[in-house]
KEKOLNU-328976 format. One record per residue: residue in one letter; chain; x, y, z of N, C-alpha, C, O in turn. Coordinates in Angstrom, 2 decimals, padded with zeros to 5 digits. Layout:
// residues N
VOMAR / aa / ch / nu / nv / nw / cau / cav / caw / cu / cv / cw / ou / ov / ow
VOMAR / A / A / X / Y / Z / X / Y / Z / X / Y / Z / X / Y / Z;
...
// end
This chain:
// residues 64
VOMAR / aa / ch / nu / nv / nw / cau / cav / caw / cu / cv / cw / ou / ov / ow
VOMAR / X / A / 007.89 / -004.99 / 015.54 / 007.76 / -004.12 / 014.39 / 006.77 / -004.75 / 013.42 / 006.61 / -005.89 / 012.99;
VOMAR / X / A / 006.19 / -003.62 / 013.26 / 004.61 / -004.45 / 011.77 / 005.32 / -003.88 / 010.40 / 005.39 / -002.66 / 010.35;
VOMAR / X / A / 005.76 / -004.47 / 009.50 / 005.60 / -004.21 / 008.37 / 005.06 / -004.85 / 007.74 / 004.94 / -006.04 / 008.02;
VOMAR / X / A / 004.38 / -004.15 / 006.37 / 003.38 / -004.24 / 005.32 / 003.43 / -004.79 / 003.97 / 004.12 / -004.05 / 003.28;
VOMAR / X / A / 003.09 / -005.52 / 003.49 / 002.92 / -005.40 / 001.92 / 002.11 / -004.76 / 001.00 / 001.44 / -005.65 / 000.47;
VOMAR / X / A / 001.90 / -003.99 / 000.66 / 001.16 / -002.65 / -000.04 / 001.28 / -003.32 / -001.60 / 002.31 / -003.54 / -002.24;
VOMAR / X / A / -000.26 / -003.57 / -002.03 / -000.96 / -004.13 / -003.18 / -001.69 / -003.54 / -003.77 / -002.58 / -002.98 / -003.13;
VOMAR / X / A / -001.68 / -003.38 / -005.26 / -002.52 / -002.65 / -006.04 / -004.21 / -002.79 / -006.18 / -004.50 / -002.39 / -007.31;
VOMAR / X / A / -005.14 / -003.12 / -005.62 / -005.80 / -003.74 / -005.24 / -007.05 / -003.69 / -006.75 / -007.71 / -002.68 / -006.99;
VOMAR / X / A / -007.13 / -005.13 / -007.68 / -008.06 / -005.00 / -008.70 / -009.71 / -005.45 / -008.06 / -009.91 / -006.30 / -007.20;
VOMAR / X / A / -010.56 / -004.75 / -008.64 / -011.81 / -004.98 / -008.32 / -012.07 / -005.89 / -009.38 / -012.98 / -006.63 / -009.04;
VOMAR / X / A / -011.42 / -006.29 / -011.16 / -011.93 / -007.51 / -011.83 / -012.08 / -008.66 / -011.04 / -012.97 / -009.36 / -011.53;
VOMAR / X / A / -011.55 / -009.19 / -009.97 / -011.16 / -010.12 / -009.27 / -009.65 / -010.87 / -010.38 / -009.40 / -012.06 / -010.58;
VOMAR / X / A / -009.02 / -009.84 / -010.81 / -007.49 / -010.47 / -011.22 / -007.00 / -010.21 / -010.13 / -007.56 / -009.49 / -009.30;
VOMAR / X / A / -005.57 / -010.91 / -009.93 / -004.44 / -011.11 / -009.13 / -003.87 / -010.05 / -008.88 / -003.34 / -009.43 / -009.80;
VOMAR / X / A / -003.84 / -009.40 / -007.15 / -003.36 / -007.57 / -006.85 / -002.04 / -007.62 / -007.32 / -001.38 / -008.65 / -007.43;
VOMAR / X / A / -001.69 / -006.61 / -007.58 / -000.18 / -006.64 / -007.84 / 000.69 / -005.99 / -006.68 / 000.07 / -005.31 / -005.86;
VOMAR / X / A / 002.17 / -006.12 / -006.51 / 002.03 / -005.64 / -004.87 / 003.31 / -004.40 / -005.57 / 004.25 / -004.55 / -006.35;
VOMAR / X / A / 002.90 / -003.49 / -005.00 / 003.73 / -002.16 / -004.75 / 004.49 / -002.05 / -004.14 / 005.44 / -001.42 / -004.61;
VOMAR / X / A / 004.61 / -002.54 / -002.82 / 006.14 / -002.33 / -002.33 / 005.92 / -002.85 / -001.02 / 004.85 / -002.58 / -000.47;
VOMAR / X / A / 006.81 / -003.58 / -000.39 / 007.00 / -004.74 / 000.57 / 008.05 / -004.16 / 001.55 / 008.94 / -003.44 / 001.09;
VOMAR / X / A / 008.00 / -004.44 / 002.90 / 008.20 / -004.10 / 004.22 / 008.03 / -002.42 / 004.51 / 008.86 / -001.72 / 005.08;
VOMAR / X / A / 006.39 / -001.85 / 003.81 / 006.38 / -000.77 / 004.19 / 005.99 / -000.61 / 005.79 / 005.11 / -001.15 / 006.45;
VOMAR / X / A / 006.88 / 000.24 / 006.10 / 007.03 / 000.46 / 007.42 / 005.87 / 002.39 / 007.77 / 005.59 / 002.87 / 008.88;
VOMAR / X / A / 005.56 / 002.86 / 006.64 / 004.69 / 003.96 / 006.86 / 003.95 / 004.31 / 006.00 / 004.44 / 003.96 / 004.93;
VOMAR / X / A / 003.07 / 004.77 / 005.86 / 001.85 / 005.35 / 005.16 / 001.12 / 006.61 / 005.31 / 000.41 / 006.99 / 006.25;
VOMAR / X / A / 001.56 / 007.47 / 003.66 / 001.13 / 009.01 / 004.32 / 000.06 / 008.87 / 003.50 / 000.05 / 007.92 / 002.71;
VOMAR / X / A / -001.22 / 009.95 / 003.57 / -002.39 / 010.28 / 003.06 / -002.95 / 011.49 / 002.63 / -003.84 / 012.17 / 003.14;
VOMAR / X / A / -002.29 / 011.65 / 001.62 / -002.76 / 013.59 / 001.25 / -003.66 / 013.62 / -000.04 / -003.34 / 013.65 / -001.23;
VOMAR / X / A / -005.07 / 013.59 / 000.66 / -005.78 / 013.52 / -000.83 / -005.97 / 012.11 / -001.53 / -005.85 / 011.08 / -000.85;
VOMAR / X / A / -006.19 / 012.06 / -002.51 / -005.46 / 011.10 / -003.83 / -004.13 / 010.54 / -003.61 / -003.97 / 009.56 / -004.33;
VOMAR / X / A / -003.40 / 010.73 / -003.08 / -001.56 / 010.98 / -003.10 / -001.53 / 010.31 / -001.90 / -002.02 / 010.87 / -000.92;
VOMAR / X / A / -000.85 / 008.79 / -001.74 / -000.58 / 007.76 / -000.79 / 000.98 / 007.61 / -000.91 / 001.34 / 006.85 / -001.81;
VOMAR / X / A / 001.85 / 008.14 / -000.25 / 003.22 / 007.97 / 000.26 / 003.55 / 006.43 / 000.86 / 003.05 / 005.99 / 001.89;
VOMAR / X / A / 004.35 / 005.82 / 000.13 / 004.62 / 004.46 / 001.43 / 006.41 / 004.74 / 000.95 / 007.09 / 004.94 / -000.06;
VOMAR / X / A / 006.54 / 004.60 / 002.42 / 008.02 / 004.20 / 002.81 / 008.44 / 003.00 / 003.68 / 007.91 / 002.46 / 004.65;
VOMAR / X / A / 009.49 / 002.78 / 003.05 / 009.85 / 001.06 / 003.78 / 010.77 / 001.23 / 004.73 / 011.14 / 002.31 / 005.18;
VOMAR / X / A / 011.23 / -000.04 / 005.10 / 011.92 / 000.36 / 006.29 / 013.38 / 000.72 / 005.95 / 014.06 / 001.07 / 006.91;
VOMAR / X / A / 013.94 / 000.71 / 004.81 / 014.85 / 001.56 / 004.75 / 014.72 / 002.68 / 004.43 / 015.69 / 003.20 / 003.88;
VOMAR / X / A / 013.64 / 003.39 / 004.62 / 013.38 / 004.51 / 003.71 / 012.61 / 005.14 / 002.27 / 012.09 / 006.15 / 001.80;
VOMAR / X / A / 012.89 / 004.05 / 002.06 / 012.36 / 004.47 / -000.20 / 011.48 / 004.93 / 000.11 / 010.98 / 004.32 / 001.05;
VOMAR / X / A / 010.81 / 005.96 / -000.25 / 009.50 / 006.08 / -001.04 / 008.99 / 006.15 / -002.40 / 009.54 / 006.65 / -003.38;
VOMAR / X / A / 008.11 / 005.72 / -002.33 / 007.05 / 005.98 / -003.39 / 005.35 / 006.23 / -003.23 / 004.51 / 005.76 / -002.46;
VOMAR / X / A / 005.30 / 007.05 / -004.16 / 004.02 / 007.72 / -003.92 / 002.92 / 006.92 / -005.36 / 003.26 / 006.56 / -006.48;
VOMAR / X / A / 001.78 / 006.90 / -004.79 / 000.94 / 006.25 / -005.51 / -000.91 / 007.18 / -005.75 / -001.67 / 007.60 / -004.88;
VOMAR / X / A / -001.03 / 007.19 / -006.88 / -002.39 / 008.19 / -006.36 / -003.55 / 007.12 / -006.39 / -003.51 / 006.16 / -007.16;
VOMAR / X / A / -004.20 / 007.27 / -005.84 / -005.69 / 006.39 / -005.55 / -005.66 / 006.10 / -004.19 / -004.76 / 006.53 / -003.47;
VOMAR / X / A / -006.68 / 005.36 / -003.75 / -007.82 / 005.22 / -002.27 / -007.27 / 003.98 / -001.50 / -007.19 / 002.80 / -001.87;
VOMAR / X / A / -006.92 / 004.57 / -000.32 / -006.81 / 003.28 / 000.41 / -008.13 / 001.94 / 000.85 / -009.04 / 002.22 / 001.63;
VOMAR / X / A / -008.00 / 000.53 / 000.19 / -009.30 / -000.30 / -000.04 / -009.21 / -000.69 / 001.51 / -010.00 / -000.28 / 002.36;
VOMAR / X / A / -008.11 / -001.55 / 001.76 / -008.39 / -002.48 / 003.17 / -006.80 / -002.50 / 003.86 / -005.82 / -002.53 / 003.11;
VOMAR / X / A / -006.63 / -002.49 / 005.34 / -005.88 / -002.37 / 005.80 / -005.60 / -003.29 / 006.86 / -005.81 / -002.96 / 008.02;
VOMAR / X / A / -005.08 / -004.60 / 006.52 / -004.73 / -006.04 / 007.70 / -003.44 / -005.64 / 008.54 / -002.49 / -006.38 / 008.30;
VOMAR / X / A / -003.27 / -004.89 / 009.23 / -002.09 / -005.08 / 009.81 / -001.46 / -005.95 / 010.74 / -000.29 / -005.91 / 011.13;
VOMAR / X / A / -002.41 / -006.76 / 011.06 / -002.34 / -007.86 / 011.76 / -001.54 / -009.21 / 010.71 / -000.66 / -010.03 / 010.97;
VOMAR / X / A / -002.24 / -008.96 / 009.64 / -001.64 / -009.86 / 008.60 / -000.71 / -009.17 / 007.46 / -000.45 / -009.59 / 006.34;
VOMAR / X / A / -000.37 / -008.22 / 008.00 / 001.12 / -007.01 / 007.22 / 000.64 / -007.05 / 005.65 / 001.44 / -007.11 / 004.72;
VOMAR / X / A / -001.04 / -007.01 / 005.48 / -001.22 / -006.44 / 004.01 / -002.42 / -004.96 / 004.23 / -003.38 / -004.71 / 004.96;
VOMAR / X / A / -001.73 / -004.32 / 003.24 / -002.47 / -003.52 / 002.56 / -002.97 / -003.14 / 001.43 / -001.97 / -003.02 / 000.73;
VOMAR / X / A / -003.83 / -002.88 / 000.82 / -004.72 / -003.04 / -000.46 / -005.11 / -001.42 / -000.51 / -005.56 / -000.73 / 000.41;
VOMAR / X / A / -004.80 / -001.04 / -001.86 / -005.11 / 000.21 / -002.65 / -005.54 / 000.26 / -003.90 / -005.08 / -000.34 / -004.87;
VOMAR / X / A / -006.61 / 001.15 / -003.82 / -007.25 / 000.81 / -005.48 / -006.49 / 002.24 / -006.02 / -006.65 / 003.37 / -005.55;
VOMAR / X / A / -005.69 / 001.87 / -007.07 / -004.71 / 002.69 / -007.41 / -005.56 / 003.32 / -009.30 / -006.03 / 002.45 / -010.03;
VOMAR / X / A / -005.58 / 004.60 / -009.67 / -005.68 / 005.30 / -010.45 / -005.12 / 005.23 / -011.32 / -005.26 / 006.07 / -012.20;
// end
């Protein structure tokens, strides 16, 4: 199983902030980024998906 850490991703070069940890899915409608973990939660976030390591269970979003 791959789960994720999903990070707010800053272009100042400050420190990402992380959104939500062992996301297990990722929806994409538009602007409007869904992550759910592996128990379920969601939360929805609007802005662009930046970079996607799933090899290294991070993800980076430049969030609105």
């Amino acid at each position: 199983m791959c789960l994720s850490t999903v990070y707010s991703h800053t272009s100042s070069g400050g420190e990402d902030q992380v959104i939500m940890e062992f996301v297990a899915k990722i929806e994409i409608d538009g602007d409007q980024i869904t992550l759910t973990d592996v128990m379920g939660e969601r939360r929805t976030v609007t802005g662009t998906l930046k970079m996607a390591d799933l090899t290294g269970a991070v993800v980076k979003i430049d969030c609105v």
